[in-house]
N, C-alpha and C positions, 0 to 999 in steps of 0.2 A: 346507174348509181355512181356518186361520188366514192374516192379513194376512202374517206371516212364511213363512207357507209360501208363499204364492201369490207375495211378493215373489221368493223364494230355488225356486223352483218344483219344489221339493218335494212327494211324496204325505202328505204329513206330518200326525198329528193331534195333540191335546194331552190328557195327563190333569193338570186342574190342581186343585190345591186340596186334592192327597192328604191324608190324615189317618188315622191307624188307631191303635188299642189295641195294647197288646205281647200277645203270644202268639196271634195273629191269622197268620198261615203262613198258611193255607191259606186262609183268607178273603180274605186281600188276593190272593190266585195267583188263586181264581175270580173277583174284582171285577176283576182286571186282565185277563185273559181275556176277559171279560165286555166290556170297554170296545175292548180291540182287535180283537176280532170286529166288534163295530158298528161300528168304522172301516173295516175290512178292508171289509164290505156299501156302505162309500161310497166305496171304490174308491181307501182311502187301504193305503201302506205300511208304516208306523212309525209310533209313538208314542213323543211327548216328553214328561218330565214335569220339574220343576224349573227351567225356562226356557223361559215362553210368554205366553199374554197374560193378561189381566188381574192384570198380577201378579205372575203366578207364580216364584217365587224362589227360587233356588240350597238344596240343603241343604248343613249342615254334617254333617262327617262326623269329625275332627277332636276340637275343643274344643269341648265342650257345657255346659261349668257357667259359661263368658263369654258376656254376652250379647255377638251379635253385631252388626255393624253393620246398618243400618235396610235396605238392599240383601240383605239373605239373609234366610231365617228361623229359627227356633230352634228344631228339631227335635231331639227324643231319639235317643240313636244307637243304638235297634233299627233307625231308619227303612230304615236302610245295607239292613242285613239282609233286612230284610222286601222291600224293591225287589228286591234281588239274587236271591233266592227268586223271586221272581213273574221272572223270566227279562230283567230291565234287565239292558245293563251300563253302565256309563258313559261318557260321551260328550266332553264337554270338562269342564275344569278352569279356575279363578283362584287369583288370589292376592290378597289385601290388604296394605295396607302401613300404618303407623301409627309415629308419632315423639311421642317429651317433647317439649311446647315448650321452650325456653333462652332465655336473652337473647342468645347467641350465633346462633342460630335467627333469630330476631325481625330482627335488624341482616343478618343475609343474605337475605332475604328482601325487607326493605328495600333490597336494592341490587340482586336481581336486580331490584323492579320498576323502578329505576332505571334498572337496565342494558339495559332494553326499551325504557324512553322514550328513551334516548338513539342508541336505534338506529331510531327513528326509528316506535316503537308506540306505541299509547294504550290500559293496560289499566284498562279502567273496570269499578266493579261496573253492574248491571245497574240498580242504581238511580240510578247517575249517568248513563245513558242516558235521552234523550227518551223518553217512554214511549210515543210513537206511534210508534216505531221498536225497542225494544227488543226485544220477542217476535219480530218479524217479523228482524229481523239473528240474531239466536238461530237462529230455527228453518233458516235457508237456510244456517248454516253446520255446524249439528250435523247435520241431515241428508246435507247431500256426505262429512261428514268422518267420518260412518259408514256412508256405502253400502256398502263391502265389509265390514265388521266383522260374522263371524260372528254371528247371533243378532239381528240387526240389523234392526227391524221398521218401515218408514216412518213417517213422524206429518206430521200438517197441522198448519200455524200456528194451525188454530182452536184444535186438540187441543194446541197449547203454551201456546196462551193459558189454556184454560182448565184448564192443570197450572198453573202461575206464578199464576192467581188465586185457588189454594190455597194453595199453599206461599210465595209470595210475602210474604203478611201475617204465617207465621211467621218468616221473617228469610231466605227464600230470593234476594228481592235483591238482601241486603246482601254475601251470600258465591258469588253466582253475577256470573260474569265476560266481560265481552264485550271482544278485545281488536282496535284497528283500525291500518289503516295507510293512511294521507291520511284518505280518509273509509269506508273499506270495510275490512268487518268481517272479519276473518283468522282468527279464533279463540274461543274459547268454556268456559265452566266450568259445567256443572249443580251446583251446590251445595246442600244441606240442611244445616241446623245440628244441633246436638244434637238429637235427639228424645226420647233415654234418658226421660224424664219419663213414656213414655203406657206404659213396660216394668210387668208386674204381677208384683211382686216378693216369695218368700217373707217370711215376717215374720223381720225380723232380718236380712234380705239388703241391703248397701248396697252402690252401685255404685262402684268406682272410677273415676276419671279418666282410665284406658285402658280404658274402656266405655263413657264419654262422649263419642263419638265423632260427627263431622258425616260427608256423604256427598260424595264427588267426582266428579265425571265430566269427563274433558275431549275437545275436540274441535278440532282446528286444519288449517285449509284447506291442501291439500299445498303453495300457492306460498308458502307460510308457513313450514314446518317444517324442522327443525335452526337454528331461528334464536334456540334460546331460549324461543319466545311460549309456549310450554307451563308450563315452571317460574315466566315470570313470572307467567303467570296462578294457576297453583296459590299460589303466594306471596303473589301481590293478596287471593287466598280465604285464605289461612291468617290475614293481618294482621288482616283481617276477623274471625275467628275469635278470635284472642288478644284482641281488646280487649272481647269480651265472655264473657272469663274460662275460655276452653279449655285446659286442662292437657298436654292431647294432640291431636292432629290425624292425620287416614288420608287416605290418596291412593285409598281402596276400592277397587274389586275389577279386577284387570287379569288379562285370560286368557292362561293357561299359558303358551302359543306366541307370543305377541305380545311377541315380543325386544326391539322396536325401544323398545317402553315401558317394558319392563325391566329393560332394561340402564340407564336414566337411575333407578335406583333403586336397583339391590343391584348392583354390576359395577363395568365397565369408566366413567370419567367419559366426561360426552358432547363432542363434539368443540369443538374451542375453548371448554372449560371451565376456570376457575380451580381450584386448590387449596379456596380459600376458597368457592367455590360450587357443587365436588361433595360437600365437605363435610356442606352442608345435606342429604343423600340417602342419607346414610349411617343407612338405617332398618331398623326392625325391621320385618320380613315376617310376616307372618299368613297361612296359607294359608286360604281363603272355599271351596275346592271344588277338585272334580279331578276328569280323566279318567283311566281307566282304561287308554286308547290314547295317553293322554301320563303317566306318572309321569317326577317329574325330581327330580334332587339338587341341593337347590338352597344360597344360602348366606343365612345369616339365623336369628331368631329365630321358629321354627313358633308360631303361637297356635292356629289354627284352622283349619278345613276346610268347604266346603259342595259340593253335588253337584249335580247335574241329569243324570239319566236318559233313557237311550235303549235300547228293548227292540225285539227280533225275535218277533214269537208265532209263529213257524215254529216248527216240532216243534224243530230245531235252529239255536242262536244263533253266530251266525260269534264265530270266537275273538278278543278285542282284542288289534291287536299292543301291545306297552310299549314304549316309548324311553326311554334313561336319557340325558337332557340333558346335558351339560358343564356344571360349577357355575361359573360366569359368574366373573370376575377380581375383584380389588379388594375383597374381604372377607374377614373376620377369620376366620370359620372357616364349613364345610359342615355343613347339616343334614338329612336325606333328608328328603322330606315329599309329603303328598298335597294334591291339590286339589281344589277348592269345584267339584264337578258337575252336570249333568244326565245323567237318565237318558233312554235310546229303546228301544225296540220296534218290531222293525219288526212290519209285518202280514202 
C-alpha cells in the first residue's frame, strides 16, 4: 500500500504513469486487468490512478489544445475513453481558477495584504523567513491544514526540505508564503512560478499569457481561518508574481466539493468582505478534473478539465450516483461543466 493509503487506511493500490497509443481498447482492458489482479494477490481492493504518489497527476478530460497548469498533465482526450473501457469510473473532481492581471487587481491586492497586517498578521514570502526556520514553519502548518483533505498524503520536513531545494532556486521562495500571528505560523502558500518554458511545443505553437500560468496551494491553521489570511496570502503570492511580469495568475486546482474554498472565488462574497475586495475573485474558472459521483452546474468561464480514476475489477462496477450542485450566487451567468478526475478500480 501506498503512504496515502496506509495514511487514509485504505486497501488501495496505484496504477501510475498510464500512457497508451489510441486504438489500444483492448490492450489497455488487459494491462489494467493485469495490474489489479496483482493488487487484488496482495490483498488490496481498488485501484487509483490520476492521483497518487510519485507524481501522479489529475487528467484533463475537457480542454486539450491549452496547455494545462504544471499540477495536471496533458493527455489526449482518447485517454477519457480508454480508462472508461478498462472498467474506471471516476472518483473526485477540481476546478482551477485563473484571472488577467489589472492595475485595479494589483491595488487590491495591495490592500488585502494590508488589511492582514493590520489585523494584526505578518504575511512574509518564504524568503523573507529565517531560513533555519522556514521549511520547518511550512511543513507543521501545511500538514495540520491538510490532514482531512481528501487525497492528502503525509510528508516530513526532510521531504519539504528537500522539495524547496529544488524549486526554491527557481523562484519558489519568492511566491511561496508563510503567514504568522505574534511569532507562530498560521498559514502557508506553496507556490511555483511559470514553468510554461520546459512545455515542448509544436512548431509555430506560442503560448499565451493564460498558459503562463504559476501553481498555488494554500493551507491555513483552523485558529486562523475566516479571518481573511488565505486571500492575503494568495495576494502576497500574486504581487510576487506581477513584478516579474505575469499577465495572468490561477488559484490551481480546488476540489469539487470543497465549498468553503469555493465560494471565496465564484459565489456568495466571504463574510465581512468589502465590495472592493470580493471584487478581486471575480474569476474565471477552468475546470482541471471531475468526478463522475459529483457533476455540478457551476457559474464561470469552463477552460478545462482533468480526471483521476477509480475502477472496481469485480465482474460488476457499482453504479456512480451524480449530484447536480446548486450554481453558487454572485455570478454573471451558469455554465455546466465537468471536473479534473481520478479514476479507481476496486479489486
Amino acid at each position: 500500500m501506498s503512504a496515502t493509503s496506509s495514511y487514509w487506511d485504505e486497501r488501495l493500490g496505484h496504477v501510475v504513469m498510464f500512457e497508451a497509443l489510441p486504438g489500444t481498447t483492448d490492450a489497455v482492458r488487459r494491462l489494467m486487468s493485469e495490474a489489479c489482479d496483482w493488487l487484488r494477490s496482495h490483498g488490496l481492493e481498488a485501484a487509483r490512478t490520476g492521483m497518487g504518489p510519485g507524481f501522479d497527476l489529475p487528467f484533463i478530460i475537457d480542454e486539450y489544445d491549452l496547455l494545462p497548469p504544471i499540477s495536471t498533465r496533458q493527455n489526449p482526450p482518447y485517454y477519457h475513453s480508454l480508462l472508461k473501457e478498462a472498467r474506471f469510473e471516476t472518483e473526485k473532481g477540481w476546478v482551477d481558477y485563473k484571472i488577467e492581471v489589472t492595475p485595479q487587481l494589483v491595488e487590491r491586492w495591495e490592500r488585502m495584504v494590508s488589511g492582514a497586517q493590520q489585523s494584526g498578521f505578518r504575511v512574509l514570502s518564504m524568503g523573507e523567513v529565517p531560513s533555519e526556520r522556514r521549511v520547518a514553519d511550512f511543513t507543521m502548518i501545511w500538514e495540520d491544514a491538510f490532514k482531512s483533505h481528501w487525497g492528502f498524503t503525509p510528508s516530513s520536513e526532510a521531504e519539504w526540505a528537500e522539495l524547496f531545494d529544488f524549486v526554491g532556486p527557481l523562484g519558489a521562495y519568492d511566491i511561496s508564503v508563510i503567514a504568522y500571528r505574534a511569532e507562530q505560523p498560521v498559514g502557508v502558500v506553496m507556490g511555483l512560478p511559470d514553468l510554461s518554458m520546459m512545455a515542448t511545443l509544436d512548431e509555430g505553437r506560442e503560448l499565451s499569457g493564460a498558459e503562463r500560468l504559476n501553481m498555488l496551494g494554500i493551507g491555513v491553521h483552523e485558529s486562523a481561518r475566516g479571518r481573511g489570511v488565505n486571500l492575503a496570502m494568495a495576494a502576497k503570492s500574486y504581487l510576487a508574481l506581477v513584478k516579474v511580469g505575469a499577465t495572468h495568475v490561477s488559484y490551481t486546482m480546488v476540489l469539487d466539493d470543497n465549498w468553503p474554498s469555493r465560494l471565496v472565488r465564484v459565489g456568495t462574497p466571504p463574510k465581512n468582505s468589502n465590495a472592493a475586495t470580493w471584487a478581486a475573485w471575480n474569476v474565471s474558472e477552468h475546470s482541471r478534473g471531475y468526478a463522475e459521483r459529483c457533476h455540478a452546474s457551476e457559474c464561470g468561464n469552463v477552460i478545462t478539465a482533468n480526471a483521476a480514476f477509480i475502477r472496481s475489477p469485480a465482474i460488476t462496477t457499482a453504479a456512480s450516483p451524480k449530484s447536480n450542485w446548486a450554481s453558487p450566487g454572485g455570478c454573471d451567468s451558469g455554465t455546466n461543466t465537468s471536473r479534473p478526475c481520478h479514476f479507481v478500480w476496486a479489486t
